[in-house]
N, C-alpha and C positions, 0 to 999 in steps of 0.2 A: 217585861212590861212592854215588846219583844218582848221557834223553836224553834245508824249508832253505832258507831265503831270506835277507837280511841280518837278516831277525828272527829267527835263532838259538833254537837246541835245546839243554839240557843232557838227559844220561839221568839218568830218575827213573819216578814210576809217570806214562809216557806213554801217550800211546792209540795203539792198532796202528795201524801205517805205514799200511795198507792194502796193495794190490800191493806185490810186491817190490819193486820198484826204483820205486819212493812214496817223497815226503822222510820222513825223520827226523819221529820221535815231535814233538807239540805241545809249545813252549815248555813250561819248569818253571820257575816263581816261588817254589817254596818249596824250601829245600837243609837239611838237617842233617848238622852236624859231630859230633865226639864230646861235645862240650859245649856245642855253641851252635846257631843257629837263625836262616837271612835268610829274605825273603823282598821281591816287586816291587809294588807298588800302584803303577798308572798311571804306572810308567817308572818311582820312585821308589825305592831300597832301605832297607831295615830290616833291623839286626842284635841280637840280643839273646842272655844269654848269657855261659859263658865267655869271657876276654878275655886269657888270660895270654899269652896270643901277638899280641896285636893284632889277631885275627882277626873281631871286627865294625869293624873298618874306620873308627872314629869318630877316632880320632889316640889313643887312649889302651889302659891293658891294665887298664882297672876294667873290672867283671865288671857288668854291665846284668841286672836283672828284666822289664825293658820294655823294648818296641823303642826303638832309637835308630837315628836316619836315617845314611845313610851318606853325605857331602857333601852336593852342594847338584844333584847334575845328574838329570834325570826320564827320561833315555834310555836306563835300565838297560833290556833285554828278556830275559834269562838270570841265572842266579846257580845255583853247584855249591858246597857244602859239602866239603875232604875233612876230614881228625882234626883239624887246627888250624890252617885257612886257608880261601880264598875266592877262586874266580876268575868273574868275569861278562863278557857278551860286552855292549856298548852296542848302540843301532841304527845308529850309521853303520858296525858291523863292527871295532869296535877293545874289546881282548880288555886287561882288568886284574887283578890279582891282589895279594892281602893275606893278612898274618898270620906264620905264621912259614914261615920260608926255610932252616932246616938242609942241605937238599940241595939247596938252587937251584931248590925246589918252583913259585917263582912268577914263574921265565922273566927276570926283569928284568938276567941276568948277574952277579948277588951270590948271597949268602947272606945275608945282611941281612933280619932281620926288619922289615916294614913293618906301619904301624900305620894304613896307610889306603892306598886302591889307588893301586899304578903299574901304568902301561900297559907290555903284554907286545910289546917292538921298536914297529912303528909302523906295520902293516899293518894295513889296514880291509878284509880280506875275512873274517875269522872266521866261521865259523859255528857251531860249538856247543865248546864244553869241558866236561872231567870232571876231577874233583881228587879224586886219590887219598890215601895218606897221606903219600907221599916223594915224588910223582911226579905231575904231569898231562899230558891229552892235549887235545888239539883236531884239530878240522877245518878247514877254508876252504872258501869256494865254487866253489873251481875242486875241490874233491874229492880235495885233498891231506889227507894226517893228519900233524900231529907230536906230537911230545911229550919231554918234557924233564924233568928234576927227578934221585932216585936210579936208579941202573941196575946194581944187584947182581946184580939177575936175569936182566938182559935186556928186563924191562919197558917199554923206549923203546923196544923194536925195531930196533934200527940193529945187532944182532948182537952186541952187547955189546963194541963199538969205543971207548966210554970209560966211566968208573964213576959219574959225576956227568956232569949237563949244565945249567949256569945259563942255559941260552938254547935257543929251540926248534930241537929236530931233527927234519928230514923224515925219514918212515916209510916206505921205499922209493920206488919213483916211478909207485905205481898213483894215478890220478885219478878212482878211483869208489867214493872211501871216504864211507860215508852217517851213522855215527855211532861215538861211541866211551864205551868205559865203562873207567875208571882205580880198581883195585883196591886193595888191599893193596900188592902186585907183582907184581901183572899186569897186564892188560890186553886187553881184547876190542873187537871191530870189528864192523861188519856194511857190507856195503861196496852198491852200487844192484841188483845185480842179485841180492840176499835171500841173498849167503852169510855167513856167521859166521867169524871168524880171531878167534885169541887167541895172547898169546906171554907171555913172562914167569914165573914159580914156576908149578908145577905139583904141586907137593910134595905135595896131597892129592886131584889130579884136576882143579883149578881150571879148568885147561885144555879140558879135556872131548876132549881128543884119543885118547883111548884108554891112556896113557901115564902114569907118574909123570917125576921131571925136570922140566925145566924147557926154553922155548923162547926163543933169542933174536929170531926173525923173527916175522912173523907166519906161521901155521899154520894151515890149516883146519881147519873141526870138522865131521867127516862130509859131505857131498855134498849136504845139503839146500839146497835157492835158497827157501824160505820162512819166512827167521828175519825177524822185523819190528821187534824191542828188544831188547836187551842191556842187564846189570844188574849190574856184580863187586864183589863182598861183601868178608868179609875174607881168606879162603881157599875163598870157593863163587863159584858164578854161576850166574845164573836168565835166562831166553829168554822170548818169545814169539814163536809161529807166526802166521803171516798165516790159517790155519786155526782162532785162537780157544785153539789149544791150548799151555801152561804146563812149561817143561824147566828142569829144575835140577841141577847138581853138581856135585862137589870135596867138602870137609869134611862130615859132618854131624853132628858131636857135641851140638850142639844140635837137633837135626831141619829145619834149614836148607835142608836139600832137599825141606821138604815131606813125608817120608815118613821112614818107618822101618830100619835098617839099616848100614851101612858109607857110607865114601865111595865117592865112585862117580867113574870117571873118563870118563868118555860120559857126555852128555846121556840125562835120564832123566824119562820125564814126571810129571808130581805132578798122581795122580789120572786120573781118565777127562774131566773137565771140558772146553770147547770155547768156552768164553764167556770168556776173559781180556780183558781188555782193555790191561793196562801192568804192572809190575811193577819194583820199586827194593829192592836188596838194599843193606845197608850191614854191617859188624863181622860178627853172629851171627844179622841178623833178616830174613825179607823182609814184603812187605806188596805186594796187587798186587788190582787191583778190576776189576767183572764187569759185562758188559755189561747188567745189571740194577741197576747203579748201588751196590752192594755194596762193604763193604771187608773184607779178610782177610788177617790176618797167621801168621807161624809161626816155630817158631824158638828163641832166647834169649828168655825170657819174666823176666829176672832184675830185669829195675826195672820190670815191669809193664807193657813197650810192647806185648803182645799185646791189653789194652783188655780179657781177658776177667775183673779182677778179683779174680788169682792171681798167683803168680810162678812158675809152673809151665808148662817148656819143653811146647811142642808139638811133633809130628810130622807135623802135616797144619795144611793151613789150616784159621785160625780164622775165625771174623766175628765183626765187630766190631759189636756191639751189632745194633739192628734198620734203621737208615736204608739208604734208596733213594738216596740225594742224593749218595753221596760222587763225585768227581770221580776223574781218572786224574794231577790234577796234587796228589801227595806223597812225601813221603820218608820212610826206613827208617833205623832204626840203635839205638842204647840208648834214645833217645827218639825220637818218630814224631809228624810231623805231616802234617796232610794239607784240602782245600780241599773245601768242599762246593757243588753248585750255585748254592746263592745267596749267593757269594762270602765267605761266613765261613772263616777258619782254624782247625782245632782241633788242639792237641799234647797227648800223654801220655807216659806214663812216667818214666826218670829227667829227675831235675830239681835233680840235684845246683847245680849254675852256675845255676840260674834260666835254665835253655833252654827254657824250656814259656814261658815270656812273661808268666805272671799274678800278678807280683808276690811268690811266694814263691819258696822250693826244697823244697817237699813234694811227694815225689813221689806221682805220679796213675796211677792202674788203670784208668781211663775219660778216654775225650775230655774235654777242655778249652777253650772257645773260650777266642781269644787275640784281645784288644781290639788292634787297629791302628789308627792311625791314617788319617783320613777321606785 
């Protein structure tokens, strides 16, 4: 909500695949939930943040201002945020998941809220996951997708054959699924050879299929082989082309789509622009940075995560302050964090839980760096 090798992909703002059928976006180390905040130093995880659901992973549901590690093992290589959980792939390919479990969100065959990761069955080929708010997806290496958690929608794909799923379910039996992005409830794909499927609500276009309704299967979205990331919001969703260029839509009451207008139910580009390089949608906001090393958000500007100093939605991308340095590895949502070349993190916005990391909950209108641990 935040994207191949055993060293695993989640979707977030990653850097374009390249060719089409190129792995999946570069690792994302930093994930935001609705009130909290992980992030990976050298294999290692840190959560900080809302906690009422157990969802930094520490054994408890105190709410943390400052990172706190999450056990003891340095092999984390992914970590996905969704509204009040957490799931991470390690490097040997075994896929965990924490926090709260109301609909079986975290694979492990309960509902059972955990307060520190279990491992999802016992497979080690994972390769990237995305945690939505009821519901997550993954992949494997062999280029299978499943996904499990609530399935009101149809969200999981399986044609809405049951309502809940506490354990992953395979997503038909194509094996050339390249990444996956886990919504509200839906759900979008992009499979090796650059096309785009989405299934699940479509209630305000999310889908991008043309259509309102909703889809139990996966579905394609228009005919193009040059989609490179995928990115599903809380009722939108944002793309990028292997051509540079930025497509967003579904909702846009906040200006979500980048632009001005109604929902839209087709892909629709945001701007004449051809430099994207990654883009991470979450709730109302996106945030997505330029191959000139730029960062731009747009969106719900309601706790200040557009960085421009205002609480005033936008309809087009913003930038964020004047730096060159920001990276493609960050994440979108009420609050926004994101990684700069020389390896600093910084977050803004809401800061209700103390999800920004800096020891308060005052909320910020400008970047923040967030002291980590060495």
């Amino acid at each position: 909500m935040t994207v191949i090798t055993a060293a695993m992909t989640v979707i977030g703002i990653g850097a374009v695949a390249g060719p089409a059928a190129a792995a999946a976006p570069a690792p994302s180390t930093v994930s935001t939930g609705y009130s909290h905040t992980c992030t990976i130093r050298t294999g290692a995880l840190w959560c900080w943040g809302g906690n009422y659901s157990g969802q930094l992973g520490d054994g408890t549901t105190t709410n943390r201002t400052a990172p706190v590690r999450v056990g003891t093992a340095s092999s984390w290589a992914a970590v996905d945020g969704g509204t009040s959980y957490n799931c991470g792939v390690r490097t040997d390919g075994t896929l965990w998941c924490w926090g709260s479990n109301t609909r079986g969100q975290l694979g492990d065959g309960t509902t059972s809220r955990r307060t520190a990761p279990v491992q999802v069955g016992t497979a080690t080929t994972w390769a990237s996951v995305s945690a939505g708010d009821s519901h997550t997806c993954a992949t494997r290496t062999d280029g299978t997708l499943w996904c499990w958690g609530f399935n009101r929608f149809g969200q999981l794909g399986d044609g809405a054959a049951v309502y809940t799923a506490t354990t992953p379910l395979q997503v038909g039996t194509a094996t050339t699924w390249a990444s996956v992005t886990a919504g509200y409830a839906h759900t979008c794909a992009t499979r090796t050879d650059g096309s785009l499927w989405c299934w699940g609500d479509s209630s305000t276009g999310q889908l991008g299929t043309g259509a309102l309704g909703y889809k139990t299967v996966p579905t394609q979205v228009g005919t193009a082989t040059t989609w490179s990331e995928v990115t599903a919001g809380y009722l939108f969703t944002c793309a990028t082309r292997t051509d540079g260029t930025l497509w967003c839509w579904g909702e846009n009451g906040y200006g979500q789509l980048g632009a001005t207008g109604a929902y839209q139910v087709a892909p629709a580009q945001v701007g004449s622009v051809a430099t994207w390089t990654g883009v991470d949608a979450s709730f109302d906001t996106a945030c997505a940075t330029r191959t000139d090393g730029s960062l731009w958000c747009w969106g719900n500007n309601a706790s200040g995560q557009l960085a421009d100093g205002t609480t005033t939605h936008r309809y087009a991308p913003t930038r964020i302050g004047t730096a060159t340095t920001w990276t493609p590895n960050g994440a979108a949502g009420y609050h926004v964090c994101s990684y700069r070349t020389d390896a600093t993190l910084w977050c803004w916005g809401n800061n209700d839980n103390a999800q920004l990391g800096d020891g308060t909950t005052t909320r910020r209108t400008a970047p923040q760096q967030v002291t980590l641990p060495a």
